[in-house]
N, C-alpha and C positions, 0 to 999 in steps of 0.2 A: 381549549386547546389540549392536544394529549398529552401524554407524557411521553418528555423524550427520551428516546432509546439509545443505547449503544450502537456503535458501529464500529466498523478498524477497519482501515486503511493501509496498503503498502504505500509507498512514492523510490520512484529512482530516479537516475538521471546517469549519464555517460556523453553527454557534449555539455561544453562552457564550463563553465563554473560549476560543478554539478553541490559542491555543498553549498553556496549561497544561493543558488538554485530553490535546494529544495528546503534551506532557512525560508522561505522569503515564501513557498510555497503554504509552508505551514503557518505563518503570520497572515495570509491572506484568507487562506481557512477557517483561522481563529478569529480571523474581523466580519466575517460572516454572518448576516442576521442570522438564528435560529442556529448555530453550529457552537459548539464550545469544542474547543481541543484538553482533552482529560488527560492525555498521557502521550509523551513520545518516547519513542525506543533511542539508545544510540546511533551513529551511522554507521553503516557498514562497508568497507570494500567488499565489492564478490565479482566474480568471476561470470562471464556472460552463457547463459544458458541458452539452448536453441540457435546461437548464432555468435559462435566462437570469434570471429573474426573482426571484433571492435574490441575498444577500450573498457577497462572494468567499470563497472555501474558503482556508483554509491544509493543504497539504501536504508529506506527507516521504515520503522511501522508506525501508527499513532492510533489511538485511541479516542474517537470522538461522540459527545451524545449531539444528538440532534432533533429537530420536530420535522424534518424535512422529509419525502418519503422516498426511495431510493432512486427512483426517476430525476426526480429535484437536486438529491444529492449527487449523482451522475451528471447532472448537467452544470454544478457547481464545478467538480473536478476536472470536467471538459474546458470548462473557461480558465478555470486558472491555467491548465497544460497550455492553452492558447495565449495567454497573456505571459508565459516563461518561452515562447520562442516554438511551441513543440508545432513543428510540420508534418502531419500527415501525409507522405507521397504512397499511399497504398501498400507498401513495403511491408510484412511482417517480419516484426523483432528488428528492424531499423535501429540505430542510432537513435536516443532522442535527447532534448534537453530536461523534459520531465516528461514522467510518466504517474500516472495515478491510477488504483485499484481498486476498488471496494472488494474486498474480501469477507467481509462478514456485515451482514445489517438485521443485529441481535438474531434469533432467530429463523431470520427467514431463509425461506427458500425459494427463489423465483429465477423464473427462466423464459423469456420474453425473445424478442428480436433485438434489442439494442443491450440487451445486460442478465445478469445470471449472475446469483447467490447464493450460494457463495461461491467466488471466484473460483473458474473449471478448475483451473491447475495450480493452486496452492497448496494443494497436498502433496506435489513434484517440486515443491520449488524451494529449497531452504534457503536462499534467498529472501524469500516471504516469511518463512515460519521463526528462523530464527528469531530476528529483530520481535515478530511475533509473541515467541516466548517470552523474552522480554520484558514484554508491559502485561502480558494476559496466558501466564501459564496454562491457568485452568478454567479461561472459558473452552464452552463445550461445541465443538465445532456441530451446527444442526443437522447435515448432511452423512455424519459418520458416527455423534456420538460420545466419541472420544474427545480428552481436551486439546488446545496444542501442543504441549508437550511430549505426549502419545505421535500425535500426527508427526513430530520433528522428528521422534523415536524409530517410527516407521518410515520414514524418507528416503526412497533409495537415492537421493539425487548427493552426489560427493563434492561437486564444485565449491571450490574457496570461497568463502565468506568470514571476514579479517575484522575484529573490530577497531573502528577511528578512535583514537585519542582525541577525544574533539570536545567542546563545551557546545552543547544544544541546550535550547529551552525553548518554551511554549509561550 
């Protein structure tokens, strides 16, 4: 078997419950054959991007290795969103009860029909990068170069992002 790689993940949520949401999201991540969760960020309140008109999102980043290949691991992330309530009604930037990202899967760089790595617009979204910084200042995003600390530095994106007094764990 290879060796497994890095990956990081965003998760949000803005209906229900959105932190036992996304506790629970990351617990089922972590019970995943082939997935270890290495690292999670705090959560975040922020402020909704692209679609002002709902409720604030709570976000995290996490840090996970894995043996799975990014296909596999997209299709993990899709069940869980489906097993936390998340309805697809075609809508972008909809409401959701969880949302999940792959933003980075070490290295790569792929762009397919169903996914694209590293996540298009994580470089707009400090939503993403914050939590981001977080756990993985100075990984080197593959696409630009730079670490995400740099990427956050360069962010024109202003929206609030507040950090929870909250107790998370892995």
């Amino acid at each position: 078997m290879a060796e497994p790689i890095k990956a990081y993940l965003s998760l949000g949520s803005n209906l229900g419950d959105s932190v036992s949401l996304m506790q629970s999201a990351v617990d089922m991540l972590h019970n995943q054959p082939l997935i270890s969760v290495e690292r999670l960020s705090a959560f975040y309140r922020t402020e909704p991007v692209d679609a002002p008109r709902q409720s604030d999102f709570i976000n995290c980043a996490l840090e996970l290795t894995t043996n799975l290949n990014p296909e596999s691991l997209l299709t993990v992330c899709l069940d869980i969103e489906e097993k936390s309530g998340r309805a697809r009604n075609g809508m972008k930037n909809a409401p959701r009860t969880l949302d999940i990202d792959i933003i980075f899967y070490s290295d790569v760089q792929l762009d397919t029909n169903t996914l694209r790595i590293p996540h298009p617009r994580y470089r707009n979204r400090r939503f993403v990068l914050e939590p981001l910084k977080e756990i993985a200042p100075n990984f080197i995003c593959p696409d630009t170069g730079s670490t995400v600390s740099k990427a956050l530095n360069h962010c024109g994106d202003n929206s609030r992002v507040e950090l929870l007094e909250l107790e998370v764990a892995v």
